[in-house]
C-alpha positions as CSV (number, residue, x, y, z in Angstrom):
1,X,108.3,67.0,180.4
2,X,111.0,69.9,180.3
3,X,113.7,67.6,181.1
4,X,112.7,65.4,177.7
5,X,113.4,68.5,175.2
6,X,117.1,70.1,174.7
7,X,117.7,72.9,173.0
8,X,119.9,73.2,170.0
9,X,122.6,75.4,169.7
10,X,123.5,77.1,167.1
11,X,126.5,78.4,166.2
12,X,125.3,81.9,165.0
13,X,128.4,82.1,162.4
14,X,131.3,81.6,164.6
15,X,134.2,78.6,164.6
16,X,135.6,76.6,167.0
17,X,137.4,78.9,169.1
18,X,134.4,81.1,169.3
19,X,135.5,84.2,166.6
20,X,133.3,85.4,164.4
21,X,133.9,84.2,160.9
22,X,130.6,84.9,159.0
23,X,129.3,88.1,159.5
24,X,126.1,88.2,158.3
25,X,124.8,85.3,160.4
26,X,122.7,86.1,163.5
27,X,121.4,83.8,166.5
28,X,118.3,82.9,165.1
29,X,115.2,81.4,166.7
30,X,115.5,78.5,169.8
31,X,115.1,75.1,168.3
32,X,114.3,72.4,170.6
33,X,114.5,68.3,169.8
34,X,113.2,65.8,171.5
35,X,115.0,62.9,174.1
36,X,113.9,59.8,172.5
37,X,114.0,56.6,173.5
38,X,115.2,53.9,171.2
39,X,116.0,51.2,173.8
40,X,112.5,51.3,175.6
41,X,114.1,50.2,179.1
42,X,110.7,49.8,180.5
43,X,110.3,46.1,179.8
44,X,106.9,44.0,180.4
45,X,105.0,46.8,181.3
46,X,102.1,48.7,179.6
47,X,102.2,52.6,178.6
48,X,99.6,55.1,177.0
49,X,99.9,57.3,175.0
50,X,99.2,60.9,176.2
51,X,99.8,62.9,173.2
52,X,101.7,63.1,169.7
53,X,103.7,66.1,169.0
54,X,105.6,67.7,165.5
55,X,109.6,67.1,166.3
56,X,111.4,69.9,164.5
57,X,113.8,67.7,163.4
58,X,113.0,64.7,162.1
59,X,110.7,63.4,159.5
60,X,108.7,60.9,162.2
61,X,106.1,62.2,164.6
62,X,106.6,61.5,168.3
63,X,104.8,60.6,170.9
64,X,104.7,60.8,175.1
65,X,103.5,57.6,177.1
66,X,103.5,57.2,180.3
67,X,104.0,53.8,181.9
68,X,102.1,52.4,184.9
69,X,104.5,53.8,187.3
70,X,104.6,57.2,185.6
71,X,107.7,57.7,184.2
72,X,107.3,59.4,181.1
73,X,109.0,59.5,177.4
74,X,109.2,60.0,173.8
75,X,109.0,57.1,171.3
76,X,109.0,57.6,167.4
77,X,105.1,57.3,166.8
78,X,103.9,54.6,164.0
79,X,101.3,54.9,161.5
80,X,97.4,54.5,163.1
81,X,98.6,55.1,166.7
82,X,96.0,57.6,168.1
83,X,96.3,58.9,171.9
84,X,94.8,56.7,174.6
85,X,96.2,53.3,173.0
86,X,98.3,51.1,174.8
87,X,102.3,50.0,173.8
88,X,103.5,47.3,175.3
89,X,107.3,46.7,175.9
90,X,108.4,42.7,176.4
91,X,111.3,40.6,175.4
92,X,108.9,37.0,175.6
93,X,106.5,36.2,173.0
94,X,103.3,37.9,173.3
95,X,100.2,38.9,170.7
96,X,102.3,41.8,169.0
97,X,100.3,45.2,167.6
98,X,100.8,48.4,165.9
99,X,103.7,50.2,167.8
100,X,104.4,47.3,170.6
101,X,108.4,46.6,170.9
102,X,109.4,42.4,170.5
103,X,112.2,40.9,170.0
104,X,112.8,40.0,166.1
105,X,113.0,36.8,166.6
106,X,109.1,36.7,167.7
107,X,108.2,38.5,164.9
108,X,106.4,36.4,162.5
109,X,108.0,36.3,159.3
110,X,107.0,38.5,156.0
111,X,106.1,41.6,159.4
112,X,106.9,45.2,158.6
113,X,109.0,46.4,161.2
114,X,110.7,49.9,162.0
115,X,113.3,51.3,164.7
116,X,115.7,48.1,164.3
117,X,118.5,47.5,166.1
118,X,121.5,46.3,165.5
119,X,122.9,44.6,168.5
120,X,120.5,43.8,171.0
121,X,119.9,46.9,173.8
122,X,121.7,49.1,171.7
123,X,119.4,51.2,170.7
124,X,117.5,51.8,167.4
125,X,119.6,52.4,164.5
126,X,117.6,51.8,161.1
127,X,114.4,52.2,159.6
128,X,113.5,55.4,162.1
129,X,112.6,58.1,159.5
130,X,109.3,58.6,158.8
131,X,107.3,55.6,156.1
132,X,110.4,53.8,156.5
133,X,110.9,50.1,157.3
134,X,112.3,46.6,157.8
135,X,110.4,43.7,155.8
136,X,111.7,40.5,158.3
């Protein structure tokens, strides 16, 4: 789970070739984000959720799952998703919940969505801050 957080750097008052500009500024406290994953590259398969953690820097919870073949990572964590439910990650139609990633074209029409991309396997790129979303 190490390997999923970075740490931020900060640049404790100094420019870019590393002088000292403002004085008064000090080094401060470590801050660590979180890897997320917007793409979800694990397709068809099912993952839990092991727990939902505070990220630092963003307005949106996060939370760890774990897919069947253990590989682990964060996803931005929806509204009524508790730990111990089951996402499911598929490009074909299936019986969509709270938190599952479809395609938008199987999404049924008047849906709220969130995390949307913009070209497909891109990534995420709107509606990922927190009570934010896509009416389709």
């Amino acid at each position: 789970m190490k390997k999923l957080k970075i740490i931020l750097r900060s640049s404790s008052g100094r420019n870019n070739l590393g002088r000292l500009t403002l004085f008064t500024k000090g080094g401060g406290l470590k801050k660590y984000t979180h890897l997320l994953d917007f793409r979800r590259k694990l397709v068809d398969m099912q993952c839990k959720v092991r727990k939902i953690e505070y990220a630092a820097n963003r307005s949106a919870r996060v939370c760890l799952i774990c897919s069947k073949n253990g590989v682990l990572s964060y996803v931005t964590a929806t509204k009524g998703i508790k730990v111990g439910d089951v996402l499911f990650s598929s490009k074909k139609n299936f019986l969509y919940k709270n938190g599952d990633n479809i395609s938008l074209k199987f999404v049924q029409i008047g849906s709220m969505v969130h995390n949307v991309e913009l070209y497909p396997g891109a990534g995420a790129v709107f509606c990922r801050s927190a009570g934010s979303f896509a009416k389709v």
